[in-house]
MIROKE-166480 format. One record per atom (N, C-alpha, C): residue number from 1; residue in three letters; chain; atom name; x, y, z. Coordinates in nm, 4 decimals, decimal comma. Layout:
<pts>
<NUM; "Ala"; "A"; "CA"; <X; Y; Z>>
...
</pts>
This chain:
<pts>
<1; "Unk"; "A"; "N"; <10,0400; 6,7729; 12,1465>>
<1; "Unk"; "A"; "CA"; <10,0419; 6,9129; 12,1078>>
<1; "Unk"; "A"; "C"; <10,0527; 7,0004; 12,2316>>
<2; "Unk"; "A"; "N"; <10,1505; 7,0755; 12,2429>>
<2; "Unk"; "A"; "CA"; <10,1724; 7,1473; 12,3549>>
<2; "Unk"; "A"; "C"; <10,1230; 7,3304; 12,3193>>
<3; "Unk"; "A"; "N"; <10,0574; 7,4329; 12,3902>>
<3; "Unk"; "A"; "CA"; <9,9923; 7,5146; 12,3396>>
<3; "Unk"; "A"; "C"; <10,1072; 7,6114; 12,2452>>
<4; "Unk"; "A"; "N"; <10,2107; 7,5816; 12,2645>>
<4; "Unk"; "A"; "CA"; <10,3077; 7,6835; 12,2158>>
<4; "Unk"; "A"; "C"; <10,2959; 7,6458; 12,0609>>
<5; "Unk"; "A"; "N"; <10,3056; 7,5044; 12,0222>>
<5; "Unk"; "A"; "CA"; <10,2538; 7,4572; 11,8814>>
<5; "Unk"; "A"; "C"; <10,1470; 7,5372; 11,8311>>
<6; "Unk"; "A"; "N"; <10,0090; 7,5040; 11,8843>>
<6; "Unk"; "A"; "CA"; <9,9019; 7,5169; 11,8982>>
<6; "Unk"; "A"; "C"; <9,8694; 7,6691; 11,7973>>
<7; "Unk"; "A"; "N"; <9,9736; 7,7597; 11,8856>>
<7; "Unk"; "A"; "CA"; <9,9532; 7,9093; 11,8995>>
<7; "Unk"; "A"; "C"; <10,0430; 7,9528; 11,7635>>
<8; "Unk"; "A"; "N"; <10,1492; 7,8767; 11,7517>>
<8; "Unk"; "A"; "CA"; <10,2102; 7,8992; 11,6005>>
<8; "Unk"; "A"; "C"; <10,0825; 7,8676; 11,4955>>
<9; "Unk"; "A"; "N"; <10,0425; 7,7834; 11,4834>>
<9; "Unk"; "A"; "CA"; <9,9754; 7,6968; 11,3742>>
<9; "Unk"; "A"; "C"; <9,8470; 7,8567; 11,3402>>
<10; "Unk"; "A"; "N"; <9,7906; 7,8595; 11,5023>>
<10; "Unk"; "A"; "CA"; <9,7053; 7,9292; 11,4254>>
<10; "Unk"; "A"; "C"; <9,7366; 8,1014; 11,3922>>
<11; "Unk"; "A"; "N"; <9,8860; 8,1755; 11,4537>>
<11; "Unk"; "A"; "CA"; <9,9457; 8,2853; 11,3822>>
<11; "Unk"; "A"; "C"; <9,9316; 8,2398; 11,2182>>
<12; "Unk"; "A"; "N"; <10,0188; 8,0865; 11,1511>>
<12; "Unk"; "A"; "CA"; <9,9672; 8,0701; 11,0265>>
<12; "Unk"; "A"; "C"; <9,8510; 8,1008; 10,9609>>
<13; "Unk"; "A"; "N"; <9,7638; 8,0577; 11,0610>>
<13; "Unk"; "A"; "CA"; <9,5884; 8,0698; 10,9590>>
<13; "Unk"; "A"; "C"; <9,5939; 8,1961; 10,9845>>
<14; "Unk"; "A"; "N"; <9,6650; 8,2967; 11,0605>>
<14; "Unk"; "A"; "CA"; <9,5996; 8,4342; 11,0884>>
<14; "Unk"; "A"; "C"; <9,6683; 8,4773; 11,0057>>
<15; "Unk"; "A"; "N"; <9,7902; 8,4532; 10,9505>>
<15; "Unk"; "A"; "CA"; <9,8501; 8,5739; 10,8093>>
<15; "Unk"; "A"; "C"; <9,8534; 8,4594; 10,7062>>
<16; "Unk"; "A"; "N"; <9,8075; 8,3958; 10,7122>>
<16; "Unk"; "A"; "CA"; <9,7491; 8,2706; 10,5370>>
<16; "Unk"; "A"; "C"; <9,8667; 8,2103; 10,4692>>
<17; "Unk"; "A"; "N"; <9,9734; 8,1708; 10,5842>>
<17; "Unk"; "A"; "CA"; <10,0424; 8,0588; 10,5481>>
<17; "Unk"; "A"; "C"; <9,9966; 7,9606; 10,5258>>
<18; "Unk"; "A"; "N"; <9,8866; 7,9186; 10,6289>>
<18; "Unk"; "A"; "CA"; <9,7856; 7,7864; 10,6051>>
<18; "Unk"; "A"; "C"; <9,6274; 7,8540; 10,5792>>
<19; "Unk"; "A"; "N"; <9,5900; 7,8146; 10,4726>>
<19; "Unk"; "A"; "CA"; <9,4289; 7,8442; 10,4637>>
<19; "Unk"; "A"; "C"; <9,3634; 7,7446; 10,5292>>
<20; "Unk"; "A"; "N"; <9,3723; 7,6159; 10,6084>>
<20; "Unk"; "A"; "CA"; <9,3282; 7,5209; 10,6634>>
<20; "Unk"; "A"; "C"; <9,3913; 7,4582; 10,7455>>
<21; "Unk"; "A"; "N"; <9,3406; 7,4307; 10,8894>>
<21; "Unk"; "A"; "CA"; <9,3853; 7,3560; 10,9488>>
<21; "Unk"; "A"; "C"; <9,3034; 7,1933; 11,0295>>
<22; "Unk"; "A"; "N"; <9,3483; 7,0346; 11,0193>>
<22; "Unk"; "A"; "CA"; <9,2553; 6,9795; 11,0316>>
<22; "Unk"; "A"; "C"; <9,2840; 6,9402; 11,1706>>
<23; "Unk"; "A"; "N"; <9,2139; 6,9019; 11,2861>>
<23; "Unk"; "A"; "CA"; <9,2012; 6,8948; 11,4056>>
<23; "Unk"; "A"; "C"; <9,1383; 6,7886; 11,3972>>
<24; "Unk"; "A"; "N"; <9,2352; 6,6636; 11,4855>>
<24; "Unk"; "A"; "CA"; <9,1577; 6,5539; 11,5439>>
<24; "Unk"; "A"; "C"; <9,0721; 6,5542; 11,6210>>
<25; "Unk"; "A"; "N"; <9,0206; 6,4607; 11,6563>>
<25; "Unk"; "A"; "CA"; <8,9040; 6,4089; 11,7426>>
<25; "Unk"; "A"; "C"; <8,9890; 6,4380; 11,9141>>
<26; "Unk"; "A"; "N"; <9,0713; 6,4100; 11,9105>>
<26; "Unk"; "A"; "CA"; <9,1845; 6,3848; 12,0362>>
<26; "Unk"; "A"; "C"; <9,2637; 6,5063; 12,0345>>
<27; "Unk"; "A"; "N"; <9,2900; 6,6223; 11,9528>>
<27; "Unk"; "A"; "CA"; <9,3698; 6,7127; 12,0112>>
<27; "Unk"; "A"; "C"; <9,2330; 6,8285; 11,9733>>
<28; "Unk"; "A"; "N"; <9,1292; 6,7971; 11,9255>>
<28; "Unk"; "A"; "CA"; <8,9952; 6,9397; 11,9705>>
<28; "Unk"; "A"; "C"; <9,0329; 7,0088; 12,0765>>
<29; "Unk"; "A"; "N"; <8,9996; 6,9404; 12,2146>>
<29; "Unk"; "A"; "CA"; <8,9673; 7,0624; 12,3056>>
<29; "Unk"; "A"; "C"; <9,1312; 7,1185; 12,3391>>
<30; "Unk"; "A"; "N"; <9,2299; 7,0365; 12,3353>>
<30; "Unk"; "A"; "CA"; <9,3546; 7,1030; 12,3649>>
<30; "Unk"; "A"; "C"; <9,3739; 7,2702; 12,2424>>
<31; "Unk"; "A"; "N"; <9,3723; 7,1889; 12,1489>>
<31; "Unk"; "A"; "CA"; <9,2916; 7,3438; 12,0141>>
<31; "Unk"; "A"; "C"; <9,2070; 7,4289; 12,0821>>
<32; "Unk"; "A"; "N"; <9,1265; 7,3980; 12,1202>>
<32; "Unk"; "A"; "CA"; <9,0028; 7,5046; 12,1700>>
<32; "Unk"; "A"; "C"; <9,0354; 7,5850; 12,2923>>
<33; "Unk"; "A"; "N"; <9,0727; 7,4632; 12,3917>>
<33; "Unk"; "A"; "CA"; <9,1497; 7,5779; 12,4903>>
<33; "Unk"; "A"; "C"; <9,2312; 7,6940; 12,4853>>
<34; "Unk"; "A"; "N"; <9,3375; 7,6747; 12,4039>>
<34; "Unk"; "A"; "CA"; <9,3420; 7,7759; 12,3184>>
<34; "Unk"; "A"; "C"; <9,3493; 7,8863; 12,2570>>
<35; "Unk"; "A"; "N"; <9,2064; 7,8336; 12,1791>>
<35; "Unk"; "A"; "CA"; <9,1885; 7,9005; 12,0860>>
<35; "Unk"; "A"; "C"; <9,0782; 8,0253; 12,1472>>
<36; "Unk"; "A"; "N"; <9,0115; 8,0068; 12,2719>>
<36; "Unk"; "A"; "CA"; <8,9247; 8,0835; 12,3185>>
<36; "Unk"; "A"; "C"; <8,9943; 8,1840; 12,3857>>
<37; "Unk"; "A"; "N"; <9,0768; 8,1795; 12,4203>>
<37; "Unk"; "A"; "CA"; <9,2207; 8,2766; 12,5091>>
<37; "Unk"; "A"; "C"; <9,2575; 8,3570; 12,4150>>
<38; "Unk"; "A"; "N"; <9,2403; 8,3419; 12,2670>>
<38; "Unk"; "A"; "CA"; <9,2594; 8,4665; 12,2081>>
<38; "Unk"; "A"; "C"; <9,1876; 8,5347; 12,1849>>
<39; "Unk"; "A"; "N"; <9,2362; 8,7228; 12,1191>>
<39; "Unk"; "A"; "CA"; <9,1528; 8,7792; 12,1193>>
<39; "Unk"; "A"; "C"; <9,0861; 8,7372; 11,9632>>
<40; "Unk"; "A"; "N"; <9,1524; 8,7129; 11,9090>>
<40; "Unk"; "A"; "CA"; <9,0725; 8,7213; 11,7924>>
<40; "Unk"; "A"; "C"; <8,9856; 8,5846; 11,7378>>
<41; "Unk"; "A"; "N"; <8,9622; 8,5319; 11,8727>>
<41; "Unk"; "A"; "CA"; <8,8889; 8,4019; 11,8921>>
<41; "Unk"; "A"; "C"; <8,7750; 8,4004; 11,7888>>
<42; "Unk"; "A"; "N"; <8,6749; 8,4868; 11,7330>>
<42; "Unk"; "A"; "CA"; <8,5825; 8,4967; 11,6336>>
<42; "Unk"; "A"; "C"; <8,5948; 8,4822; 11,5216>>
<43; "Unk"; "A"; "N"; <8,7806; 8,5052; 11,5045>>
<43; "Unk"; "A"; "CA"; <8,8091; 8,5127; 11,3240>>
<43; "Unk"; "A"; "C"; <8,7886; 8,3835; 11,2451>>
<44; "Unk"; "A"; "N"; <8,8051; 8,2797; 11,3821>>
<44; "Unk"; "A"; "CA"; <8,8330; 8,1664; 11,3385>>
<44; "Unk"; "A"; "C"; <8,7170; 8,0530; 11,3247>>
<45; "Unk"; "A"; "N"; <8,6593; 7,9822; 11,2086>>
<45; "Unk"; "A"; "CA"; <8,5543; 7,8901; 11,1886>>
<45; "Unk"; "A"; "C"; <8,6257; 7,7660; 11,2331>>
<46; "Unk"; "A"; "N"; <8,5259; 7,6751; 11,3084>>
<46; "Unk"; "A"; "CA"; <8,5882; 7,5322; 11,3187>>
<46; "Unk"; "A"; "C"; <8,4405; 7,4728; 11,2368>>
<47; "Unk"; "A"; "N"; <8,4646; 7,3979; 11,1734>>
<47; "Unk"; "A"; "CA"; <8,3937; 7,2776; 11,0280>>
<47; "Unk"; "A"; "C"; <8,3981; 7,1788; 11,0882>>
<48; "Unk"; "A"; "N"; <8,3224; 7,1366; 11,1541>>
<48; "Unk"; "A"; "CA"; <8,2626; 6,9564; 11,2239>>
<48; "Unk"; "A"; "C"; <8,2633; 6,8780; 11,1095>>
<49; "Unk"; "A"; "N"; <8,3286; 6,7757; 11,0820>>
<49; "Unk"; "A"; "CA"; <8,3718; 6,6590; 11,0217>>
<49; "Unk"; "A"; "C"; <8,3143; 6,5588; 11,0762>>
<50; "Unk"; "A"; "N"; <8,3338; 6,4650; 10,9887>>
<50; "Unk"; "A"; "CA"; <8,2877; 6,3198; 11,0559>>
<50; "Unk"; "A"; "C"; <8,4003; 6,2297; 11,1483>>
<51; "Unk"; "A"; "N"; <8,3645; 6,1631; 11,2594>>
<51; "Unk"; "A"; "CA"; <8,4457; 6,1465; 11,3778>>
<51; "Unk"; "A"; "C"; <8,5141; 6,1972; 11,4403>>
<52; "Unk"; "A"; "N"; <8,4029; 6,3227; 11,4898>>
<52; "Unk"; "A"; "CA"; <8,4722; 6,3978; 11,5905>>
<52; "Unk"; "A"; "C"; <8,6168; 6,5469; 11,4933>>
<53; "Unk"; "A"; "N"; <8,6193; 6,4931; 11,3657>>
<53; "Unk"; "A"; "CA"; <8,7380; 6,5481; 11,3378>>
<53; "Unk"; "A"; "C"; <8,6611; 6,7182; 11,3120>>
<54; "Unk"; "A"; "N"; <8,7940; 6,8343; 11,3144>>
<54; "Unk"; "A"; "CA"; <8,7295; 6,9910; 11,3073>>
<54; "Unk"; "A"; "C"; <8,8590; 7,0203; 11,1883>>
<55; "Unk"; "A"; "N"; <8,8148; 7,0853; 11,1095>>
<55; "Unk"; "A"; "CA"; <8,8763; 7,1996; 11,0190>>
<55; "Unk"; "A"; "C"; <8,8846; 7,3538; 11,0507>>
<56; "Unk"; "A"; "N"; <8,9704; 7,4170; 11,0803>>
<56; "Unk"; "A"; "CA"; <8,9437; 7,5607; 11,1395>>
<56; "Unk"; "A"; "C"; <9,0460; 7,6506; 11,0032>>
<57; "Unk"; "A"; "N"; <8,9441; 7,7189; 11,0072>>
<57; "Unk"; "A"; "CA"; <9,0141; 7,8643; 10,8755>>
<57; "Unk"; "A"; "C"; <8,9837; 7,9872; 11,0015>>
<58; "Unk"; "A"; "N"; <9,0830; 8,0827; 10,9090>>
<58; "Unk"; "A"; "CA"; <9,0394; 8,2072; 10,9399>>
<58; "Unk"; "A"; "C"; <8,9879; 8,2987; 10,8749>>
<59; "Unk"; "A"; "N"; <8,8733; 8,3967; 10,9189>>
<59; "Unk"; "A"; "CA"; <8,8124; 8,4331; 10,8142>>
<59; "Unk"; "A"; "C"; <8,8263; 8,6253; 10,8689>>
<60; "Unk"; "A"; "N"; <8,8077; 8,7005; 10,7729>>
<60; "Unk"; "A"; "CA"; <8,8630; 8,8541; 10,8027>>
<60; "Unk"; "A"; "C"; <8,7677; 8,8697; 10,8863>>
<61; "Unk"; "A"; "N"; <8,6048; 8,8697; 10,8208>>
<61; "Unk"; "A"; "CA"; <8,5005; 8,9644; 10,9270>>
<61; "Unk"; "A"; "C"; <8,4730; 8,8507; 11,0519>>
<62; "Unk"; "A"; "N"; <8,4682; 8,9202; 11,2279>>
<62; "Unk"; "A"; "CA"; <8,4106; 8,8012; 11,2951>>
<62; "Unk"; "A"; "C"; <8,2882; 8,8126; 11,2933>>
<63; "Unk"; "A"; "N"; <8,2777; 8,6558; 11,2765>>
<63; "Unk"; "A"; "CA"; <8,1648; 8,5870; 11,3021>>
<63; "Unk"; "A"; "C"; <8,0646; 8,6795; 11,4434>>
<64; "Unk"; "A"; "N"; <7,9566; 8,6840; 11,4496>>
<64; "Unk"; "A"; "CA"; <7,8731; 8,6941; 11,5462>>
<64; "Unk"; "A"; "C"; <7,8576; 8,6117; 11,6506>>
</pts>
């Protein structure tokens, strides 16, 4: 996954082409890196799964 992917996928979760996205164990922190570089880094929930795996939505109000 190269960040330019990365950065499409989550424009999707940001206008609700995708209501879900699932994140391996092995491309997490490349996701996270990221995902913290944006501004709207708060909109987004990541859901801890079992083995390492993350689910990330976006949600309207940010999180605290």
């Amino acid at each position: 996954m190269n960040e330019e992917h990365i950065q499409e996928i989550l424009e999707k979760l940001k206008n609700g082409d995708l209501s879900e996205y699932n994140v391996t164990k092995e491309e997490f922190l490349h996701v996270r890196n990221v995902l913290v570089k944006r501004e709207d880094f708060k909109h987004f929930r990541g859901i801890a799964k079992r083995s390492g795996a993350v689910v990330y939505r976006y949600i309207e109000t940010a999180r605290s």
